[in-house]
N, C-alpha and C positions, 0 to 999 in steps of 0.2 A: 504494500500500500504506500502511495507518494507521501512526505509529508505535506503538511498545511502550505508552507510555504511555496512550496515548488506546485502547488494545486494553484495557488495567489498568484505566482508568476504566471503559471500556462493562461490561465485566466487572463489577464493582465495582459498579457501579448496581443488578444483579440480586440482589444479596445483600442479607436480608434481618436479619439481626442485625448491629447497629456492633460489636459484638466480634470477630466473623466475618471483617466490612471491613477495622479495626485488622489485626489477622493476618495479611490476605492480604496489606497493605501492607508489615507486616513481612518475611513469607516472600518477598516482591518485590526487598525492598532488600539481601537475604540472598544473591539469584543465584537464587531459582526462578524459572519461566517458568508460565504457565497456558496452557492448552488444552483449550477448549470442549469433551468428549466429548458432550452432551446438551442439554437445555434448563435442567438442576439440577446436574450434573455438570460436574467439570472435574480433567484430569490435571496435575497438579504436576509439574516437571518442573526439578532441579538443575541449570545452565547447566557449572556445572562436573565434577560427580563424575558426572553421570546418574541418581541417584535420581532417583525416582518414586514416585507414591501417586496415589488416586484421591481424592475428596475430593465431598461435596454442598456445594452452594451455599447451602443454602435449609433446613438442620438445625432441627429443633422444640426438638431440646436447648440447654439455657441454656447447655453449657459447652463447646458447638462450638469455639469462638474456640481456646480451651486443651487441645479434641480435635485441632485442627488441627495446631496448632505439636509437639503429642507427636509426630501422624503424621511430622512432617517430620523431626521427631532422629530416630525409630525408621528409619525410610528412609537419613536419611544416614549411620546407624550402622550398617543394615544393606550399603549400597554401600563403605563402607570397608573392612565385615570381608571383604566378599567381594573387593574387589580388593586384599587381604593375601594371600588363598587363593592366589587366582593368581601372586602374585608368587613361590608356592614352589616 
């Protein structure tokens, strides 16, 4: 089995904006995980709380990189409010 890392790099290689690559580095070093859904897709996945989001690889938009990292606050802000709910 590859490790993580070298799963992040192959990963990594397919994406096609450096802002994009920056990003997922970051969201990497944050505690999300990736996970191949497709050829252009992949699901983010929080190691700790369990958020999630789906995410393209391979975005035309110049402002992917900083769509990205919103999805990921809005996801972990959504996983926290909801395990508040439950705690009631």
């Amino acid at each position: 089995m590859a490790s993580r890392s070298a799963h992040r790099e192959g990963l990594l290689r397919g994406v096609t904006q450096k802002d994009m690559k920056q990003s997922l580095r970051k969201l990497f070093k944050r505690g999300w995980e990736a996970e191949v859904t497709g050829n252009t897709h992949v699901r983010l996945v929080h190691r700790e709380s369990g958020a999630s989001f789906i995410a393209s690889l391979t975005s035309s938009n110049r402002d992917a990189g900083h769509i990205l990292m919103r999805d990921a606050d809005r996801a972990l802000k959504k996983a926290h409010k909801q395990g508040k709910e439950t705690l009631r």
